[in-house]
Every structure is written in C-alpha cells, then in structure tokens.
C-alpha positions in Angstrom: 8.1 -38.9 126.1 7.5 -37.0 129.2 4.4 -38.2 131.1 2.3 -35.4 132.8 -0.6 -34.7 134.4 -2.6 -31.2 134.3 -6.2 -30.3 135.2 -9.5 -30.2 133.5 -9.5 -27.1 134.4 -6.5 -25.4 133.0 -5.2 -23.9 136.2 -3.1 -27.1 137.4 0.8 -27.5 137.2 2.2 -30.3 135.2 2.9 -33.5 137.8 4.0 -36.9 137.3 2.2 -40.0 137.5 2.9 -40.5 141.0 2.5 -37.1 142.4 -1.6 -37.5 140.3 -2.1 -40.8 141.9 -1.3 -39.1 145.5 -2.8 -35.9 145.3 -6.3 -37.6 143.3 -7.7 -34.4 142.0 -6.4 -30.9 140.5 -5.6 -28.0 142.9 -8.0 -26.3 140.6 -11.0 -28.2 141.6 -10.7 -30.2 137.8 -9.7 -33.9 137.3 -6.3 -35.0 136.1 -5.7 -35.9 132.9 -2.6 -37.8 130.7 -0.9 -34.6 129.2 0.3 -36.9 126.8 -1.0 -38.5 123.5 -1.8 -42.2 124.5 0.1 -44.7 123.2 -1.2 -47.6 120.4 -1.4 -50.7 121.2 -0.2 -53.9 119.7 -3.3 -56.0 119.8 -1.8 -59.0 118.4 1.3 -58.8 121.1 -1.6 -58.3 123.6 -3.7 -60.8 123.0 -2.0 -63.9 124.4 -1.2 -62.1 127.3 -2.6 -63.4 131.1 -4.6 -60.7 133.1 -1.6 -59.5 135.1 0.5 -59.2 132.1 -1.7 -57.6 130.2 -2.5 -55.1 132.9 1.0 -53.9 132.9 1.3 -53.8 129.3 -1.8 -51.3 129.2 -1.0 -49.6 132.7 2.8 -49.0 132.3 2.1 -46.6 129.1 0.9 -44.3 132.2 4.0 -44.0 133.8 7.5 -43.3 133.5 9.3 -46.0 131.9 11.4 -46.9 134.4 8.1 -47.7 136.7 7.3 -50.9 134.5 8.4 -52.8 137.1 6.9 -51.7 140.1 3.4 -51.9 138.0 4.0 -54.9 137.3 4.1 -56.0 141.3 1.5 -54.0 141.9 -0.8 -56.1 139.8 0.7 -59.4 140.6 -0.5 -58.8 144.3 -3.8 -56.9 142.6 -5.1 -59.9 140.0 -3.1 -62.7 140.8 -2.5 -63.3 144.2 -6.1 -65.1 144.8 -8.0 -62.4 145.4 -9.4 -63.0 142.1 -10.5 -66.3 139.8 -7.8 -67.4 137.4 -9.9 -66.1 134.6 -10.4 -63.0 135.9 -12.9 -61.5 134.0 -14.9 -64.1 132.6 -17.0 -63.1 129.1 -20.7 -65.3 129.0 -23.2 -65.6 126.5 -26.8 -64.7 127.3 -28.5 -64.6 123.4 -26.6 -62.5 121.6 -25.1 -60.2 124.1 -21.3 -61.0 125.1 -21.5 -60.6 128.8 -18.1 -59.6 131.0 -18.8 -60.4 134.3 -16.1 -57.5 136.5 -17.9 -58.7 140.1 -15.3 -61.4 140.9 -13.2 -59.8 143.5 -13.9 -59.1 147.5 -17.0 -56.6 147.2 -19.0 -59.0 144.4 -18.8 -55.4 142.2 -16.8 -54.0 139.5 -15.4 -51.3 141.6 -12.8 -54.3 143.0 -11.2 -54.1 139.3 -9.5 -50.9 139.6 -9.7 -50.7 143.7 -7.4 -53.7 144.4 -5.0 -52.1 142.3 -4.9 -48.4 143.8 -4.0 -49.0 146.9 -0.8 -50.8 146.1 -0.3 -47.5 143.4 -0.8 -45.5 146.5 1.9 -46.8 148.3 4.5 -47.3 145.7 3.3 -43.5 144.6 4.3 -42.2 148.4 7.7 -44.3 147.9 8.7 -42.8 144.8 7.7 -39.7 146.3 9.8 -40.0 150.0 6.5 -38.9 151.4 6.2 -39.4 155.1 3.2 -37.6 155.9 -0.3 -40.3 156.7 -2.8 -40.2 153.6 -6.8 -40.0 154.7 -8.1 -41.6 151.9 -11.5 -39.8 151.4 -14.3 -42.0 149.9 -18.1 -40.6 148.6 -20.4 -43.8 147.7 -23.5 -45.2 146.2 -23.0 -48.1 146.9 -20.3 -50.2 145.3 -16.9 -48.2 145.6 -17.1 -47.7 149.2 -17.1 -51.8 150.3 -14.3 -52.1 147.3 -11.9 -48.8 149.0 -12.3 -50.3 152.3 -11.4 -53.8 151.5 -8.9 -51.9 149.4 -6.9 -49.9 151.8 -7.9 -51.4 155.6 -4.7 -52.1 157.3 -2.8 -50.3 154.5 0.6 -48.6 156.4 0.3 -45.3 156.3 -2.9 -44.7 155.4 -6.4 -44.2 156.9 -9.8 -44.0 155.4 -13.2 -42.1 155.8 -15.8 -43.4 153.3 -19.4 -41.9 153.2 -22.4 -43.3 152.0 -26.0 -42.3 151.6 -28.3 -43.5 154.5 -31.3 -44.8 152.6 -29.7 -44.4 149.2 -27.7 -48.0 148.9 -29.0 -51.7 148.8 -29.4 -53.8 152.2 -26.3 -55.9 151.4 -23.8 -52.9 150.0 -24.7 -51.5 153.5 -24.5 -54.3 155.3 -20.9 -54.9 153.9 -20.0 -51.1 154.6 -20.7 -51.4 158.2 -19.1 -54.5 159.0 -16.1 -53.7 157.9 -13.4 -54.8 159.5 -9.6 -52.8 159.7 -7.4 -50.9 162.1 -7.3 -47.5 159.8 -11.4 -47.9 158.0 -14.5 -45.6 159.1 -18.0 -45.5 157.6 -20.3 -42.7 157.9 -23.6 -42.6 156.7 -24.9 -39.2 155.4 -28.3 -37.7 155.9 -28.4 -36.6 152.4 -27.6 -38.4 148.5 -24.3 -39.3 147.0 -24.0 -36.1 145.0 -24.0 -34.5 148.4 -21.3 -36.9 149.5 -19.4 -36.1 146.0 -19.7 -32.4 146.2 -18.2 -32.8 150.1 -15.6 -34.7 149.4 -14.4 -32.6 146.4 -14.7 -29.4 148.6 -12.5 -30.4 150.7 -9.7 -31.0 148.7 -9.7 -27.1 148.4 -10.5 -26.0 151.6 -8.2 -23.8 153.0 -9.3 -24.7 156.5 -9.1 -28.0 156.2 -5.6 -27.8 154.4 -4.2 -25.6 157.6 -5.4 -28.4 160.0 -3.5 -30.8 157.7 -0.5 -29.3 157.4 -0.5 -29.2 161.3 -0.8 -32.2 162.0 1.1 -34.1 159.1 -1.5 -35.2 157.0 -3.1 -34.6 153.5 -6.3 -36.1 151.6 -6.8 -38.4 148.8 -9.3 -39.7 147.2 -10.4 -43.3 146.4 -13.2 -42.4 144.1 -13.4 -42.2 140.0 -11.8 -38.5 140.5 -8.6 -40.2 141.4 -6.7 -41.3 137.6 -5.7 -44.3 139.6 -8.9 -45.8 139.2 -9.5 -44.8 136.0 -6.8 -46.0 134.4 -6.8 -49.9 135.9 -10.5 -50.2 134.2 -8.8 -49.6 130.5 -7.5 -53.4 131.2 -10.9 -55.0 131.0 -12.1 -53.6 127.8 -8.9 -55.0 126.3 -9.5 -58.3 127.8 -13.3 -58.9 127.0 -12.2 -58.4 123.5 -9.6 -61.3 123.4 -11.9 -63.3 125.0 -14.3 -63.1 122.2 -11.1 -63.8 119.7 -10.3 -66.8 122.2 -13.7 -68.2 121.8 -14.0 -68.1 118.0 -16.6 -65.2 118.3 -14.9 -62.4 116.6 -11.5 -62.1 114.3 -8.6 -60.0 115.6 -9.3 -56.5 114.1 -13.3 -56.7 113.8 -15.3 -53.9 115.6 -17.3 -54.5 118.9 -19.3 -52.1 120.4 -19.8 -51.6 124.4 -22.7 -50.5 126.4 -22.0 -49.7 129.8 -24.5 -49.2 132.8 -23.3 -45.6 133.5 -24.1 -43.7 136.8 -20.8 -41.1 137.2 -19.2 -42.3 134.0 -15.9 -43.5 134.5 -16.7 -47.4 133.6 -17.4 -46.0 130.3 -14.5 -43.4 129.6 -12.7 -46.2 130.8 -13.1 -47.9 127.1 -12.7 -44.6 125.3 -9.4 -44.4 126.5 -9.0 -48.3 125.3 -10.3 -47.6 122.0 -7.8 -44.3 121.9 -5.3 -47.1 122.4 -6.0 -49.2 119.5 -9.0 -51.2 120.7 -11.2 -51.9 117.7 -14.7 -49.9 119.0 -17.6 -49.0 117.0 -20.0 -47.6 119.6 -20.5 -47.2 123.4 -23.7 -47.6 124.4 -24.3 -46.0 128.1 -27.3 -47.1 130.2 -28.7 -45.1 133.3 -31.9 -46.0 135.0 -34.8 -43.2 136.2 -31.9 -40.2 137.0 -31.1 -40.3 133.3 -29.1 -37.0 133.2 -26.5 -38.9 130.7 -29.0 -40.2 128.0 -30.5 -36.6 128.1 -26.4 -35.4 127.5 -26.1 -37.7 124.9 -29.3 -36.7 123.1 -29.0 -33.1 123.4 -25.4 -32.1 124.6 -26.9 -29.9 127.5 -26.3 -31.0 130.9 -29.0 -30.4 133.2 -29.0 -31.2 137.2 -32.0 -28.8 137.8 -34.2 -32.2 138.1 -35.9 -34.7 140.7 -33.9 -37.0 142.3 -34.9 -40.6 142.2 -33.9 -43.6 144.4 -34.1 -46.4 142.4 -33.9 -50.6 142.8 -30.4 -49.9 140.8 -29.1 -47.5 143.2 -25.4 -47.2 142.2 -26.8 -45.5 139.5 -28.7 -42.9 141.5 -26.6 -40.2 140.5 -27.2 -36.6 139.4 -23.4 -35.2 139.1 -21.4 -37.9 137.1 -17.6 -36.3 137.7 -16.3 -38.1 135.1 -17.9 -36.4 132.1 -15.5 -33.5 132.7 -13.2 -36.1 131.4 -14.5 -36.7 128.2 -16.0 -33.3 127.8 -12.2 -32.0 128.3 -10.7 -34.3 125.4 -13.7 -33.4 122.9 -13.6 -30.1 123.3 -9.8 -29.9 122.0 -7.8 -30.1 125.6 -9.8 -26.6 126.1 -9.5 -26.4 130.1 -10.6 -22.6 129.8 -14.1 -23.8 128.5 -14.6 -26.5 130.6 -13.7 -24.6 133.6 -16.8 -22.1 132.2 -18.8 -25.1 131.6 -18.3 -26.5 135.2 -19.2 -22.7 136.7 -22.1 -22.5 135.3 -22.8 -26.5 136.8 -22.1 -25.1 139.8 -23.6 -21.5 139.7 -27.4 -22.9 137.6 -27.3 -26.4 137.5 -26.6 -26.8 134.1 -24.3 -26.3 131.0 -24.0 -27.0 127.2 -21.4 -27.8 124.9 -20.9 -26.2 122.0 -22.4 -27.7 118.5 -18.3 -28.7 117.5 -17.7 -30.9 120.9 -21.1 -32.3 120.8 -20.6 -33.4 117.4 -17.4 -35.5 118.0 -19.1 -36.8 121.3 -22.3 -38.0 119.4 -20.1 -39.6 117.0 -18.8 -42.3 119.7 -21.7 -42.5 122.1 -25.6 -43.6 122.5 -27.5 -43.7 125.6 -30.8 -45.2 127.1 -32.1 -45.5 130.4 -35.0 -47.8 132.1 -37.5 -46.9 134.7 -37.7 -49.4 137.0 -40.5 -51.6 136.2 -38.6 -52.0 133.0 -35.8 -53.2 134.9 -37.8 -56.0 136.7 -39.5 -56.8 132.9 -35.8 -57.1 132.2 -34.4 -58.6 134.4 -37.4 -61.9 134.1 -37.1 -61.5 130.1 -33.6 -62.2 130.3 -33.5 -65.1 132.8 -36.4 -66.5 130.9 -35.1 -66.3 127.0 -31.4 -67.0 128.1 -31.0 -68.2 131.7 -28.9 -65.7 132.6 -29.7 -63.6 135.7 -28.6 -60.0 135.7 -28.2 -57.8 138.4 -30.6 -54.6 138.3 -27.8 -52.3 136.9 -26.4 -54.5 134.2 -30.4 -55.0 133.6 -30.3 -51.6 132.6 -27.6 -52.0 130.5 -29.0 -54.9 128.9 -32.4 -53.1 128.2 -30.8 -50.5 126.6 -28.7 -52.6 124.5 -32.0 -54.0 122.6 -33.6 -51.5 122.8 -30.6 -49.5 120.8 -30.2 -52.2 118.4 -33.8 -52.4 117.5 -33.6 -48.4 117.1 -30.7 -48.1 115.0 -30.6 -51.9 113.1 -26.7 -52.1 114.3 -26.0 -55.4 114.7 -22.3 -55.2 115.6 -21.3 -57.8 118.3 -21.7 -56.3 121.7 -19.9 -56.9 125.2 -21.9 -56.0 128.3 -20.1 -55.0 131.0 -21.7 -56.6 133.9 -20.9 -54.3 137.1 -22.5 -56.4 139.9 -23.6 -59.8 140.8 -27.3 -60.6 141.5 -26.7 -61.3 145.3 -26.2 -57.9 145.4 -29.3 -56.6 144.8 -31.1 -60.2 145.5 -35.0 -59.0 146.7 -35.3 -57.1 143.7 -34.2 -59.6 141.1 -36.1 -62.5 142.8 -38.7 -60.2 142.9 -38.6 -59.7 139.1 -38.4 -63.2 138.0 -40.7 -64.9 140.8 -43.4 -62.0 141.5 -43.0 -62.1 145.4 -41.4 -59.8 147.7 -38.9 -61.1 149.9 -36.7 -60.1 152.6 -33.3 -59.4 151.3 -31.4 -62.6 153.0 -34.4 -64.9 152.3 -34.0 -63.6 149.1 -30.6 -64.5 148.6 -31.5 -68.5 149.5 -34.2 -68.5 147.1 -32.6 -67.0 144.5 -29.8 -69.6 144.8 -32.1 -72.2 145.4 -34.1 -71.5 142.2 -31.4 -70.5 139.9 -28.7 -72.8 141.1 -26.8 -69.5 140.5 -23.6 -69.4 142.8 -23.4 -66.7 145.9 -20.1 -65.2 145.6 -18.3 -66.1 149.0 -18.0 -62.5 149.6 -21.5 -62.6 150.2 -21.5 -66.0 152.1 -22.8 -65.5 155.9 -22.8 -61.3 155.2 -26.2 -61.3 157.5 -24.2 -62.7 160.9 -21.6 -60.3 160.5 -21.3 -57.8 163.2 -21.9 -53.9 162.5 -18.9 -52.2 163.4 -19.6 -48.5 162.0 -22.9 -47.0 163.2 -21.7 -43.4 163.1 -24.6 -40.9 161.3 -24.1 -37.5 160.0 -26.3 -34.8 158.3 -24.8 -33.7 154.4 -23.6 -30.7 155.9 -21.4 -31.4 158.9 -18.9 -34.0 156.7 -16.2 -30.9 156.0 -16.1 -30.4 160.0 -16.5 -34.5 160.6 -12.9 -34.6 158.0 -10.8 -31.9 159.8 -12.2 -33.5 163.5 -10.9 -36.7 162.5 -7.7 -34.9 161.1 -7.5 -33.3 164.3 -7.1 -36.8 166.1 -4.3 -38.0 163.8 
C-alpha cells in the first residue's frame, strides 16, 4: 500500500511519511493527513508487547515498510533509554475511574509522550530525505508543549528552535521551566498576547512568501513542533493502546470489552489521538472531551457550530486556555467524507467571521463518537478536594477537569462503561492551585510545592526537583504582532 500524505484542505500534493514529518503542515495552510485507510490491529499480538515494541508496532503502519526499523530505534532511544519509568505509562485507580498517568518524562506533562519521539523522526526524516538545509523548529505554547519541544530538540544537529509562549497566560513552573532552558540551538520568547495568537503566527508563517524568500537565501526552512505536525500526532495513538492492556493486565477488563475515554481537551489532538486508535481496532465506546471556562469544544460537540466570536478566559488550567483548537480540522476532515473542498470553506469562514458549522450529515457521525463537558474553575478546585478526599488521588487542574466531566457525564447519561482518564500533567505543575483546593490557603507556588508533598506524601517528579534555583536564561519579550519579523530576523542570522 502506498503511504501518503495530503492536506485538510484539498490543495496539497501527495508526500511521504518523511517529507509530512519535515515539512509539519500543508502548503495549503491545512494539516496533513494519512491518505490511506488505517490498518487493524491485532490486539491479542499487541497486548504482551513492552512500550517500545508496541510503539513500533502501532507507529510503523505510518510509514513505508521498509522504515520499521528505523522506528523502531527511534523509540528505543524515545521510551526506553531512561528518559522514562520502565512502566511507562502507569494506569491507577482513583474510585472507579482508570487513571493513565502520560507525565512521566522530562517536562512532568503529557506532551513528552509524543515529543521525545519527534525529534529523533525529525532527524531520520532529513536522512531519508538527503536534506542538508538547518530546520527552525517553530513552537506556539500554552504551557506544556513548549518545555517538552525544547527538552526535545536542544542540542539536536541540525536543528534550531524558537518556541513562544503567552506572557501571563502559563503556570509559574511551566514558565519557570521555559526560561531556564538550557541548549546550544533553544530560544524562548514570551508574547504580549494569548496562545491562539502564538498559533495563528506560527501557522502564518509557514506560508509567507517573505519569510520563505529569506529562507531560501539563507539555507533554511521551518517546521513545526506543535500538534499541526503528524509527528506528534501519531506517537499519542500508542498510549491509548497501552492503557487498555493495562486494564486486561490487571484483571479489570477482558480482551475485546469496550472502554470509553475522556480526555481533558484544549486544541484536541490528545483526543483524535484515540480516534485514530479505535480506527485501528481499539475496542472504544465513547470519548468524553473535557475543557474548562473557554469551552468552545463542549459547545461543538453539542451543537456542531464552531464559534470563536467569544471572551477569552485565563484559567487555573491554563493549557487549556484555548479558543482555536487546530486539531478539529482533523476530525472534521475524516467525518465529513475526506471532503478537503468543504473543510477548506469551513476554515474560511473561521478565519473571515469567527465561526463555522458543519453540516447535519458530519455532525451526525461526530455526535455518534463524542461527548463533552467543561468546569469553571471553582468547580475545578471542588474537584480537585472531592477527589483527593473520596479516593486519595490528587489530580492536577486539567485532568480535574477531565475527571469532573467524567461524573458528571455518567450521572447524565447512566453509561457505566469502564473509563480511562488520561491524566496530562502532574500536580507539581500547577501546585498553588491544587493545594489551594484541598487545604483552603493560598500559597506561593514553591511553598506550595513542599506542602503539597509534605501533606500528600505525593512524589515531586525530579523534573521538578530544585526548578526555583535554576537560572533564567531566556528573558526576550515580544508583542503578538512582531513574531513573523522576530522569525525571519533570526533566519537572517543563520
């Protein structure tokens, strides 16, 4: 079977694998997607499997058959070269809810799942490809995926990257960790603006003819670490499949039985993630995606109409403080029938009102497969104390959300299917507002972090161990608007 890639948006040439993971996004201004049906998976064959193996297994139906191999080193030095525990997603109880706990890598978020991985795609992409031109690795954040890309890719030959992040718009410690960065190829800039704003920059200049002139000239071209690029959608599939055979390891579920998922959700590619799984055999009743205050998806999923004419809210789960989640063009590309021509209307009229609706078909098969919920933020902090208190498990503010949602969705609708929460960030992330949920008291953010460990007797993930004493490195502020001209400066100096 030949493996392609095209555009959301109808208006891309078929590439491989390689060439998609390179170039990160269609020429068109659409995402890439597999031009391909995707292949079904054995689940019994699957299910013994270790991490790394069962990475390749699910990541090698991707690419041409002959790149098995190379996969499977890539995630060898991804998931099993320490950067990870041996178990490397661990599945906990709290009550009822199956818990899968993605914040074990170098960032203490589940952005390291798929951004370990890319970078070594990267590079054996630009091999396959004889490319000798440097890659600048472009990088829009809110909060998570910018520590993960920079871990990622610093000191990566042949590579350099720019990662932005919203000043005022991420936690204390996911700045902290930005700006300390260390690495001979990394720069952080904080924006005077919101993540969309980043977003919208960063896929702007992919098709700026200004910026491509100055790139040519100087022997460079862009790419992109964020959820655009297929390269970290794809690595996410892996988890699902795993937290599923960890329920069949641990006597919880039979081989075959349904599970559903609920996924905190901010620009949606966690949770397309598992569509693709469950398009590849995985046993999946329902996903249930969670949003807090900027609930643009549970509005989607109630209504089909997608509106971004709305306040935007910074909220103590601010990963999820997104108005423009990229990766809905995804899904809205498959349900609509592979139909690039109407998705490329629907994604004018985002960009021309604000808003767009599907049609009553696409909405159909997308309400078919998906609930939604969101939580304001009180009812995080409830959530957050109801949880520790009932189960003694302490969630982070996002996965709060998801875990809100969850009951709240199962008290709704009476579907008691067993349920895995993906968990997409550890406590010590976001400590001052989950000690201040559970103890009432308002604490600085480090104090908070030694309480909270002191309390709980919850471990700090050594990524997070002595994070206040590190130096700040990056101190470099920009306003939303000059990012295009900050790119093609730092093109300039290449």
């Amino acid at each position: 079977m030949n493996k392609t890639y095209i555009s959301t948006r109808n208006q891309q040439d078929e590439i491989n694998f390689y060439q998609a993971i390179v170039q990160g996004i269609g020429n068109d201004g659409g995402l890439l997607v597999p031009n391909f049906e995707l292949q079904k998976l054995d689940l019994k064959q699957l299910s013994t499997l270790n991490y790394v193996d069962l990475a390749t297994e699910v990541i090698s139906t991707f690419v041409p058959e002959e790149g098995k191999a190379l996969i499977n080193d890539a995630c060898k030095k991804a998931y099993g070269s320490g950067l990870f525990p041996e178990v490397v997603v661990p599945v906990k109880k709290a009550g009822d809810v199956y818990v899968a706990e993605l914040f074990h890598g170098q960032t203490a978020a589940f952005k390291d799942m798929a951004l370990s991985l890319l970078p070594h795609l990267m590079t054996l992409s630009l091999k396959q490809l004889k490319e000798d031109r440097e890659v600048m690795i472009l990088a829009a954040t809110s909060g998570d995926t910018g520590k993960a890309a920079l871990e990622g890719f610093k000191n990566v030959p042949g590579t350099c990257i720019k990662v932005f992040y919203p000043l005022d718009g991420v936690s204390s410690i996911q700045q902290q960790q930005m700006v300390s960065q260390t690495g001979n190829n990394v720069k952080v800039i904080g924006i005077k603006g919101n993540f969309d704003d980043a977003q919208s920059a960063v896929k702007v200049a992919f098709g700026d003819e200004n910026l491509k002139a100055v790139s040519d000239q100087h022997h460079v071209f862009l790419s992109s670490a964020n959820s655009i690029n297929v390269g970290r959608l794809i690595p996410q599939i892996v988890y699902y499949f795993h937290s599923y055979f960890e329920l069949v390891r641990q006597n919880e579920i039979q081989l075959g039985d349904q599970v559903n998922f609920c996924v905190p959700s901010g620009n949606f590619g966690n949770c397309l993630a598992g569509w693709f799984a469950k398009n590849m055999g995985l046993p999946v009743n329902k996903f249930i995606a969670a949003s807090n205050k900027n609930n643009i998806l549970t509005d989607f999923f109630a209504t089909g109409k997608y509106d971004a004419n709305r306040e935007f809210y910074k909220t103590n789960a601010p990963a999820m403080d997104i108005l423009v989640s990229s990766n809905l063009e995804r899904l809205v590309w498959f349900m609509s029938g592979k139909d690039g021509g109407k998705v490329k209307s629907y994604m004018d009229k985002l960009k021309e009102n604000g808003v767009y609706e599907v049609d009553d078909e696409t909405f159909a098969r997308i309400q078919d497969q998906f609930k939604a919920g969101y939580l304001n933020e009180q009812q995080v902090l409830d959530t957050i104390k109801e949880c520790y208190n009932t189960t003694g498990y302490l969630l982070d503010t996002h996965t709060a959300c998801g875990y809100g949602v969850l009951k709240e969705y199962q008290k709704a609708s009476g579907d008691q299917t067993k349920t895995v929460l993906l968990s997409t960030a550890s406590p010590y992330k976001f400590p001052e507002s989950v000690y201040q949920a559970i103890y009432g008291e308002t604490l600085d953010v480090y104090e908070a972090i030694e309480k909270l460990n002191e309390k709980t007797g919850v471990e700090i993930p050594q990524p997070l161990v002595g994070i206040k004493d590190r130096p700040v490195l990056h101190k470099t502020h920009i306003d939303k608007s000059e990012i295009i001209p900050f790119i093609q400066s730092e093109m300039e100096k290449m």
